[in-house]
C-alpha positions in Angstrom: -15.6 -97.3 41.3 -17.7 -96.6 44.5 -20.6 -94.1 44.1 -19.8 -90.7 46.3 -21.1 -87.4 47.1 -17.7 -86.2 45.2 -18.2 -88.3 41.9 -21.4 -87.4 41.9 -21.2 -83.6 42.6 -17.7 -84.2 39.5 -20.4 -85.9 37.1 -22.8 -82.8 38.0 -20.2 -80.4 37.3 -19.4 -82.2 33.7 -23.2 -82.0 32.9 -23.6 -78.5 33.6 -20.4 -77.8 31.3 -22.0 -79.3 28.8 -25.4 -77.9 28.7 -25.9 -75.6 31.4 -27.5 -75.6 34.9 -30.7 -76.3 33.4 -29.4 -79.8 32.5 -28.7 -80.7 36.0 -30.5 -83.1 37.7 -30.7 -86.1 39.7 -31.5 -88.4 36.5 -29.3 -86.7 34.1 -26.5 -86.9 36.8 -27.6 -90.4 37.5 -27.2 -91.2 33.4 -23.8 -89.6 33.3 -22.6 -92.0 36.1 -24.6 -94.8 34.7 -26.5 -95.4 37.7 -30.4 -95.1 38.7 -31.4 -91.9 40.2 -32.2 -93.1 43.6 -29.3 -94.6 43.9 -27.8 -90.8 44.2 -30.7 -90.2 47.2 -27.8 -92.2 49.0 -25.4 -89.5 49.2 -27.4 -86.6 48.5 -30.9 -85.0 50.1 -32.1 -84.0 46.4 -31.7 -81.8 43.8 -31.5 -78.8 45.9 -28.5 -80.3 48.1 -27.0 -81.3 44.9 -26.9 -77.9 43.6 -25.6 -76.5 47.3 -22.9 -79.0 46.6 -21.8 -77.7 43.1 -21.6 -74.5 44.4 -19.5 -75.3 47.2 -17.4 -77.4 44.3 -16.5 -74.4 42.2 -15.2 -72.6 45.6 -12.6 -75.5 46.0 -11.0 -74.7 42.5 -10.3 -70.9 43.4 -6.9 -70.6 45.0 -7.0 -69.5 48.7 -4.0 -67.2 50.0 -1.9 -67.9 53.0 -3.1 -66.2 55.5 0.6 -64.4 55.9 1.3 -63.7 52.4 1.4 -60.4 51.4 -1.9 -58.6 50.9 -1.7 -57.6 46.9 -0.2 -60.4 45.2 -2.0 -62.5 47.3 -5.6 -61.0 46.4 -4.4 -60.6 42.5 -3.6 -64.3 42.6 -7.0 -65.0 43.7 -8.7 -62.7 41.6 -7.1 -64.0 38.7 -8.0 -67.7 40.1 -11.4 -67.0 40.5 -11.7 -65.6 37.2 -10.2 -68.7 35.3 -12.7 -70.8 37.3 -15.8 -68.9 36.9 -14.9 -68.8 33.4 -14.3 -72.6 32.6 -17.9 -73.3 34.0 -20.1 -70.4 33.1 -23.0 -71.6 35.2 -21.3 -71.1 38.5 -21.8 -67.6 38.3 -25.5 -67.5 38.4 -26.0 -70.7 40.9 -23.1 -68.7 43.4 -24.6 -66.1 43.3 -28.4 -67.4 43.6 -27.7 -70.4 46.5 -28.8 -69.4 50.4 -27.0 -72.1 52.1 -23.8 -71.2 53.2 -21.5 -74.3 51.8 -18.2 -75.1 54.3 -16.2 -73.9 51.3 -17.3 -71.0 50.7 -17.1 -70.0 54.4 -13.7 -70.9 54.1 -12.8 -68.9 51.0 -14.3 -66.2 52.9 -13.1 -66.4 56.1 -9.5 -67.3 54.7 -9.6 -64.1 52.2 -10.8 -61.8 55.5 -7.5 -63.6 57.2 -5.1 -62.3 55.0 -6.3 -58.9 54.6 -6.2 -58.9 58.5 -3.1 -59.8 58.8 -1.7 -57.6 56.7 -3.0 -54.2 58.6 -6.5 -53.8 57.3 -9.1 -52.8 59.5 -12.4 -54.7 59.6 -14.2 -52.3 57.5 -12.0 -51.9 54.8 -11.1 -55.2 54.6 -14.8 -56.1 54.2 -15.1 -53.2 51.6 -11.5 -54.7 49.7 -13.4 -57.9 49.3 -16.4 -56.6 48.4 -14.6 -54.7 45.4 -12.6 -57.3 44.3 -15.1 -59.6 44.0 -17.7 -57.7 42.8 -15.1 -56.7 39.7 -13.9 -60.3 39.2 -18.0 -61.3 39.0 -18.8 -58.4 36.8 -15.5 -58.7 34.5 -16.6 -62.5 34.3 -20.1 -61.6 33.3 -19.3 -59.7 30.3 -16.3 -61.7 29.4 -18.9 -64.8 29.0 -21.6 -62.3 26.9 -19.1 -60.5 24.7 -20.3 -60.9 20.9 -16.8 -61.9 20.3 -14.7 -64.4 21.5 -12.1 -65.2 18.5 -8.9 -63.1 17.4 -9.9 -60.4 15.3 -13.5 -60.5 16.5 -13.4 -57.1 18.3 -11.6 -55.8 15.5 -14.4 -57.4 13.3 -17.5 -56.0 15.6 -16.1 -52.5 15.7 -16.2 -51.9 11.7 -19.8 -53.3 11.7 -20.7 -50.7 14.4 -19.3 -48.5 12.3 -22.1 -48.2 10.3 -24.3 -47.1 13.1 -21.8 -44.4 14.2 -22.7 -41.3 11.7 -19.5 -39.4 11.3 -19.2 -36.1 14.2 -21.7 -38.1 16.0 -20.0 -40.2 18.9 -16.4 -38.5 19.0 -15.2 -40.3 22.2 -16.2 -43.9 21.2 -14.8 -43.7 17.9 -11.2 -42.1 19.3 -11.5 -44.9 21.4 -12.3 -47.7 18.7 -9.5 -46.1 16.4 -6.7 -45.9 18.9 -7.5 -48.8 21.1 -8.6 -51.3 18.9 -8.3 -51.1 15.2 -5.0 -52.6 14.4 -4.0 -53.1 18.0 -4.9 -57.3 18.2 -7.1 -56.1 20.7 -8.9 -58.6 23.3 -11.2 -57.9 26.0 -9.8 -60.4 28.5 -6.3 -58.1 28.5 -8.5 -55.3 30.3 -8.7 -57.9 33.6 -4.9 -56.9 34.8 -5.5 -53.4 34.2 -8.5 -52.5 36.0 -7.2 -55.1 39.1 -4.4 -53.2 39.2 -6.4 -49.8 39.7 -8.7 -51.2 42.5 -5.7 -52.7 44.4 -3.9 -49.4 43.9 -6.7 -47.9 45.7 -6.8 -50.3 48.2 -2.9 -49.7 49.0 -3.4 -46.1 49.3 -6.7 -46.3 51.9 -4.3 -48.8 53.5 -1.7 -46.2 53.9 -3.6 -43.2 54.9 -4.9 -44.9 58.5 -8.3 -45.7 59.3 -11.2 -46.2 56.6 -12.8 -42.4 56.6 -16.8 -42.8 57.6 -19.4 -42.4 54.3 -19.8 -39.2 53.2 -16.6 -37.8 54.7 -14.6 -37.7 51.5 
């Protein structure tokens, strides 16, 4: 098969899955294709374009709304979307997040996003402020989801009796009401929190939406 800026940027993606960003570079992209590393200089400027590239990759895997859909399932779609691609290739958290060049997908996504809110009655600001929360839970919920010390059934189960033994009884009342009613013997995974707290930040979001025009800071 013919060597591309796609099959490379694919065979980039595949070695970052494997072994992080850190592993990602022109000859270890070159090996994975079993090709010479100049022979990606083609198709690409250098590593720096390359990374550019991945980044503007993982924004093709999220799934865009309609511009006329409606506003809430449309952004929980997303969300969700985001989240399941974020987390099946944990290093395109850091590299979004960290690349200056503003790839033609990502401009996209965001101008798309902007669209729909639009279109569905929000005004400027608060649709910039809806997508700034949104996102800015999705990356965070993403963040600790990757870092949790747990990631098997049981495990939070498992990792609340071994802090147990640095909670002295009387001594943290609210986290241990917490532990005992929300996780021991409730089959309890982190990942079930994602719908939840959505759900509260698009329920703010409909009722700004429904009271007029975004109040100006300091206001409320």
């Amino acid at each position: 098969m013919a060597l591309s800026r796609e099959r490379i940027v694919e065979a980039a993606a595949r070695v970052a899955d494997r072994g992080g960003l850190a592993q990602v570079s022109m000859r270890s992209v070159g090996r994975e294709l079993g090709v010479e590393a100049m022979s990606l200089y083609h198709h690409l400027d250098g590593k720096d374009d390359l990374l550019d590239a991945l980044a503007n990759w993982i924004f093709t895997h999220i799934r865009l709304p309609g511009l006329d859909e409606p506003w809430r399932p449309a952004m929980a779609e997303r969300a969700a979307s985001a989240r399941a691609a974020l987390t099946a290739h944990p290093w395109a958290l850091g590299l979004v997040e960290s690349r200056r060049g503003p790839a033609p997908a990502l401009l996209r996504h965001h101008d798309t996003v902007l669209g729909c809110l639009r279109r569905n009655g929000f005004s400027v600001a608060l649709a910039a402020h809806a997508f700034s929360a949104i996102d800015a839970y999705v990356y965070g919920f993403v963040l600790t989801e990757l870092n949790l010390p747990f990631d098997e059934p049981g495990g939070a189960e498992e990792l609340a009796g071994d802090l147990s033994a640095f909670m002295p009884a009387g001594e943290y009342p609210y986290l241990t009401e917490m532990i005992a009613e929300q996780v021991i013997g409730r089959d309890y995974a982190y990942g079930d929190e994602f719908g939840y707290g959505l759900d509260l930040i698009l329920d703010g979001l409909a009722d700004r939406l429904g009271s007029g025009p975004l109040a100006a800071p300091g206001s409320l």
